[in-house]
C-alpha positions in Angstrom: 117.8 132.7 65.1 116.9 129.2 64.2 114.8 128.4 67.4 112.6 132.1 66.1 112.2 130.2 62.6 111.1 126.8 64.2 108.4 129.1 66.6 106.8 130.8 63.6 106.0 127.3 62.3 102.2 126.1 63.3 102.0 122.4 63.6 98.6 120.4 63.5 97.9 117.3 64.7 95.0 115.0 63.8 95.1 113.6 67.3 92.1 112.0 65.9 92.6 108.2 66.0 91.7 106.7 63.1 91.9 103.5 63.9 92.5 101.6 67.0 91.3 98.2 68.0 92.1 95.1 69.6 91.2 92.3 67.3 92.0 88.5 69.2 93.6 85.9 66.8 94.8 82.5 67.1 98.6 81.9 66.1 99.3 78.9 64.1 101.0 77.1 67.2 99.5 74.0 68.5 98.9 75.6 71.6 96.6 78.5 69.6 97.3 81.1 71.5 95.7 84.2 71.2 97.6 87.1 69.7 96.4 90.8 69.9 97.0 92.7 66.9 96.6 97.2 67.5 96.5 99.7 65.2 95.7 103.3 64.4 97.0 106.2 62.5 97.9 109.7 62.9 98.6 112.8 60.6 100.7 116.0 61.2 100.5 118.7 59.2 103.3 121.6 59.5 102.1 125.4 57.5 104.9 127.3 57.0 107.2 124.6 56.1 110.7 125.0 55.0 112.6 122.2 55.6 116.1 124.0 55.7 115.2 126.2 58.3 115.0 123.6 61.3 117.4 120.2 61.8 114.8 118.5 64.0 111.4 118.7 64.7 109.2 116.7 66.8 105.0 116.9 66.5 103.0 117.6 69.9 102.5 114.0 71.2 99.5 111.9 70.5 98.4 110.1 73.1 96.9 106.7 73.3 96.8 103.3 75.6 99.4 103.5 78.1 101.9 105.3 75.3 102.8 109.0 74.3 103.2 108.8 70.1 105.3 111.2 67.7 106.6 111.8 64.6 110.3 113.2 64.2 111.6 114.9 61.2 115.2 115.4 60.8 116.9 117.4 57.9 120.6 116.5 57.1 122.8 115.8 54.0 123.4 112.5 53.0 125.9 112.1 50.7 125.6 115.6 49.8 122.0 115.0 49.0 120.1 117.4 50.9 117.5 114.9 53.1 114.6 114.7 55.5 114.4 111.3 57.3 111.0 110.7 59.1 111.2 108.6 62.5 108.3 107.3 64.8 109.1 108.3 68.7 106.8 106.1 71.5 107.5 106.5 75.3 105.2 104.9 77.8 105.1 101.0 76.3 104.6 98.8 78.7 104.4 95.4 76.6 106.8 93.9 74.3 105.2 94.4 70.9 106.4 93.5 67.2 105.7 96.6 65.1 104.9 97.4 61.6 104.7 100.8 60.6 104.0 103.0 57.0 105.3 106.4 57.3 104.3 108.6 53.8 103.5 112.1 53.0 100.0 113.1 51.6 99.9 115.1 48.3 97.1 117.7 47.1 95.4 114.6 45.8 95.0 113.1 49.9 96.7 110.0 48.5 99.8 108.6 50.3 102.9 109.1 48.2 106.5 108.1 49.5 106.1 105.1 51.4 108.3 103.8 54.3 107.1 100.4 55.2 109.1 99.1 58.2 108.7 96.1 60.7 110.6 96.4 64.1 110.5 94.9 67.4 110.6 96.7 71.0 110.6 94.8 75.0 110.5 96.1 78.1 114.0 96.4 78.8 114.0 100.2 76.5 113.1 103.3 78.2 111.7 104.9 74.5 111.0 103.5 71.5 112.7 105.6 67.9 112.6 103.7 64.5 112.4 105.2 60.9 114.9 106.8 58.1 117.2 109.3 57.7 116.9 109.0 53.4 112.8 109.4 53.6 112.2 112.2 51.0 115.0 114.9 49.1 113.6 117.9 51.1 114.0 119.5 47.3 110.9 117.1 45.8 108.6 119.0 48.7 107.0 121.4 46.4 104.1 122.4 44.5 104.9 120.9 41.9 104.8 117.6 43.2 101.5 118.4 44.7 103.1 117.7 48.2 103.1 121.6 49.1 100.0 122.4 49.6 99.2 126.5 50.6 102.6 126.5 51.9 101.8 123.5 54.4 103.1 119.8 54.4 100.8 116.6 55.7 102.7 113.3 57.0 101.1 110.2 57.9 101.8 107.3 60.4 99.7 104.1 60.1 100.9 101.3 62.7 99.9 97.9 63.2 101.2 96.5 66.6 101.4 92.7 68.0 101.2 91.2 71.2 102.9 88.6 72.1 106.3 89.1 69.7 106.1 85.9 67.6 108.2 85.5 64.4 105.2 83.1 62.7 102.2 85.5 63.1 102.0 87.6 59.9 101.0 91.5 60.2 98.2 92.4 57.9 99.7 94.8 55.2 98.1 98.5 55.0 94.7 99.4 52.6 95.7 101.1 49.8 93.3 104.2 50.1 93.5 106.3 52.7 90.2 106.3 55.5 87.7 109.6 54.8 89.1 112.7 56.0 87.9 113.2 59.9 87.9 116.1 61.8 91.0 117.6 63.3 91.6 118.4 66.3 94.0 121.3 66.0 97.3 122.2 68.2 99.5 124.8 68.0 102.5 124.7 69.3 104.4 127.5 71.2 106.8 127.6 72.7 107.1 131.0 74.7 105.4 129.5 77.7 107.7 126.2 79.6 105.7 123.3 79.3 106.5 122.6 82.8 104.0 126.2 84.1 101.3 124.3 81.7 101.4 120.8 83.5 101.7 122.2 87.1 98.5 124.7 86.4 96.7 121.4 85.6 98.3 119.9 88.5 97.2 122.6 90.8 93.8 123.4 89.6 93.2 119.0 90.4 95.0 119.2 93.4 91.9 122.8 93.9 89.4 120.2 93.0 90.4 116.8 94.9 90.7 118.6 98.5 87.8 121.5 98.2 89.8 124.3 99.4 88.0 127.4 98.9 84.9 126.0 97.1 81.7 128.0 97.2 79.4 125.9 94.5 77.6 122.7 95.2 76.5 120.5 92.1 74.1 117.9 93.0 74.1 115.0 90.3 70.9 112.3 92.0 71.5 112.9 95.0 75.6 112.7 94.6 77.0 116.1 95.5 80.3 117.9 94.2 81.7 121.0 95.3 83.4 123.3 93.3 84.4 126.8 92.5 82.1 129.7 91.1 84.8 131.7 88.8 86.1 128.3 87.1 82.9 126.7 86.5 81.8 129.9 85.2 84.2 130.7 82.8 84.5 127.1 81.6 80.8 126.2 81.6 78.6 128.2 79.8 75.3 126.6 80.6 75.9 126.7 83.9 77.5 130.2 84.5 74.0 131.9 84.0 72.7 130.5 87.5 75.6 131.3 89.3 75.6 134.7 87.9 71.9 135.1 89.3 73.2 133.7 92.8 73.1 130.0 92.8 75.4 128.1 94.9 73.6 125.0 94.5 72.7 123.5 91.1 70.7 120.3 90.8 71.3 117.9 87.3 68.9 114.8 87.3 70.0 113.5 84.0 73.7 113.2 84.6 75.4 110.0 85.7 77.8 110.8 89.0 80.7 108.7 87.9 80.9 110.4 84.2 80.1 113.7 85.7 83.1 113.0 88.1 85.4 113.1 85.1 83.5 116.0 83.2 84.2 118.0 86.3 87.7 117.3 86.1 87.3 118.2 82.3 86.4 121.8 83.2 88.9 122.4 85.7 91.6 121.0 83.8 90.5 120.4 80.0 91.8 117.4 80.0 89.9 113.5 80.8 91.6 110.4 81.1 91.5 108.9 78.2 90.8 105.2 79.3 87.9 107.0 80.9 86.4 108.3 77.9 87.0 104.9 76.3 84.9 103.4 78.8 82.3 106.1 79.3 82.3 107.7 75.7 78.3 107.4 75.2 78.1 108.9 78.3 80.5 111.8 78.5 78.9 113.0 74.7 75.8 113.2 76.3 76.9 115.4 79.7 79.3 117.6 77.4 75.9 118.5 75.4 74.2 118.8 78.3 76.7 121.2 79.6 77.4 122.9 76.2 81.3 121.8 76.3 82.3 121.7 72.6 86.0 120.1 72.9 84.6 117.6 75.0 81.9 116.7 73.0 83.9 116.6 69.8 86.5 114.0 71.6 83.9 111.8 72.5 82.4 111.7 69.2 85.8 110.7 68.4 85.2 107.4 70.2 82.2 106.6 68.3 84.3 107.1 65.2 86.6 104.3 66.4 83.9 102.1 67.4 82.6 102.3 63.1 86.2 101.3 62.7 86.2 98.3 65.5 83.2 97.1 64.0 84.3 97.2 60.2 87.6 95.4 61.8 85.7 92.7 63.7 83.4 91.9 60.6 86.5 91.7 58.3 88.6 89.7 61.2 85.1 87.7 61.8 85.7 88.4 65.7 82.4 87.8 67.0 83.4 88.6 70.3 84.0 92.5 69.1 80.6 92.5 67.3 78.5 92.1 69.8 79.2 94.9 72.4 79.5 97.6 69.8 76.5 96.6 67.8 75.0 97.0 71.2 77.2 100.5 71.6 75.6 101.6 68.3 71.6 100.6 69.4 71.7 102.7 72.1 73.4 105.8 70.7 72.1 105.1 66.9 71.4 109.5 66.7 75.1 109.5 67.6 76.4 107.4 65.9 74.9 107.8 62.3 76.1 111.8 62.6 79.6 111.0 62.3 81.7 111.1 59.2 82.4 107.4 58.5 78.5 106.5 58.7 78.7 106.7 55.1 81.6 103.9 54.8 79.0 101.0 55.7 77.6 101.4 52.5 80.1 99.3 51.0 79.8 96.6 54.1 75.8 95.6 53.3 76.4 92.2 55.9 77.3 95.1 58.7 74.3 97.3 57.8 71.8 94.2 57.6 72.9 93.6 61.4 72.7 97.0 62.3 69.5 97.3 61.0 68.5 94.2 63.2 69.6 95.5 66.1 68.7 99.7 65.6 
């Protein structure tokens, strides 16, 4: 009966990164090394919510770097006190890292309330990385009164600042205290009536399709480069094209694409899904095919990375790493349209220095 309850419940996950960056510092050894510092944050919002109607619950994963990122929420009593403790779960770390996390909830005002600050190490000897607390919140505070149910849904937040190499003298920078401008979503639902495993070996299949050729009966010429594919799943994923190969085109010519970002586009539409150090690298470029080709969830991810690029370069004015300024002012010159159309635009108002150089260089 439980497992129906936990089913009913939608889950949400601002996959969006809100902040990630690499920002070089030296340590305060004599050898001034440099230490990388990461960070970004996530929210998951559950509708429905009811916290005595599940004992655990895990978001869908948010993936970033080499890592796989979730929250866990865990309802128990402690000391008779009804309680939901809220845990960070990371698989996939390849690095030893020194970790200082904020876990809260957001209320109706979207300011963070209940804050768990915690600081943490993990190596390379762990398969899985699981920190947080059981006592984070009496699940009887969650209402409307509080202003932390909100339409019947609940919004927790995870803001993580990660170092590289572990070093006991390096001090993490503490958290802002306002919360960044609402972005975007993008929106998951969970279900589970269909085994995950079916979902990853269609993807698997339909790449396996792709890589070898079997069967294909569409040619897509990028200059010169060609691609061959398959005339049903290009035209059910890709609307601009599926008009010629209704009218009886097996060969379609694109002079305006790059080969090695349509590459990964392709393998977008067969498996909605792109690598994401890919789309780190190739961002500009992968915005500009997926409007070409009229893909809307590609297009919004790679705005995405031009959102975290605002956010590198607020970072790299307020760390002073030149190093980091350059290439993204750069970024920015080149894809200025682009850039100025997404939501945090309006945060360099209150950074005149950065809007000087971008003006220089736009």
């Amino acid at each position: 009966m439980s497992s129906l309850i936990i089913s009913a419940i939608i889950i949400i996950v601002s996959s969006v990164i809100v902040l990630w960056y690499l920002c070089p510092r030296k340590s305060k050894s004599s050898k001034q090394s440099v230490t990388n510092i990461l960070g970004f944050s996530f929210s998951w919002t559950i509708s429905n919510f009811s916290a005595c109607e599940f004992k655990e619950l895990e978001s869908p994963e948010v993936p970033y770097h080499t890592a796989k990122w979730y929250l866990v929420l865990r309802s128990s009593l402690v000391d008779g006190t009804p309680m939901l403790g809220l845990y960070i779960k990371v698989s996939g770390l390849r690095i030893p890292l020194e970790i200082k996390y904020q876990l809260s909830m957001v209320d109706v005002k979207n300011e963070r309330v209940y804050n768990f600050v915690h600081r943490d190490t993990w190596n390379s000897v762990k398969a899985a990385w699981f920190s947080g607390t059981p006592k984070f919140i009496n699940t009887e505070e969650i209402n409307v009164q509080n202003g932390l149910l909100v339409n019947g849904s609940v919004t927790f937040l995870a803001q993580i600042v990660a170092v590289n190499p572990i070093t006991e003298n390096f001090v993490i920078p503490d958290f802002p205290d306002s919360l960044s401008p609402p972005v975007s979503p993008e929106t998951i639902t969970e279900t589970r009536s269909e085994p995950q495993d079916s979902v990853n070996d269609l993807e698997r299949d339909l790449r396996t399709l792709l890589k070898k050729e079997e069967l294909s009966d569409l040619k897509l010429s990028i200059q010169g480069r060609e691609f061959s594919a398959h005339k049903a799943i290009v035209a059910a994923r890709c609307p601009s094209i599926a008009s010629q190969i209704l009218d009886g085109a097996n060969e379609i010519v694109f002079d305006d694409m790059d080969p090695n970002v349509f590459s990964d586009v392709l393998t977008f539409i067969y498996t909605d899904n792109i690598d994401d150090e890919s789309l780190t690298e190739k961002g500009e470029m992968v915005l500009k095919t997926a409007e070409i080709l009229k893909l809307e969830k590609l297009k919004s991810r790679a705005e995405k990375v031009l959102l975290s690029s605002l956010n590198r370069l607020i970072l790299a004015y307020e760390c002073n790493c030149e190093q980091m300024k350059e290439p993204i002012l750069q970024m920015m010159k080149q894809y200025k349209t682009e850039v100025q159309a997404t939501p945090n635009w309006k945060l360099l108002k209150n950074y005149p220095e950065i809007l000087l150089d971008l003006f220089t260089v736009i």
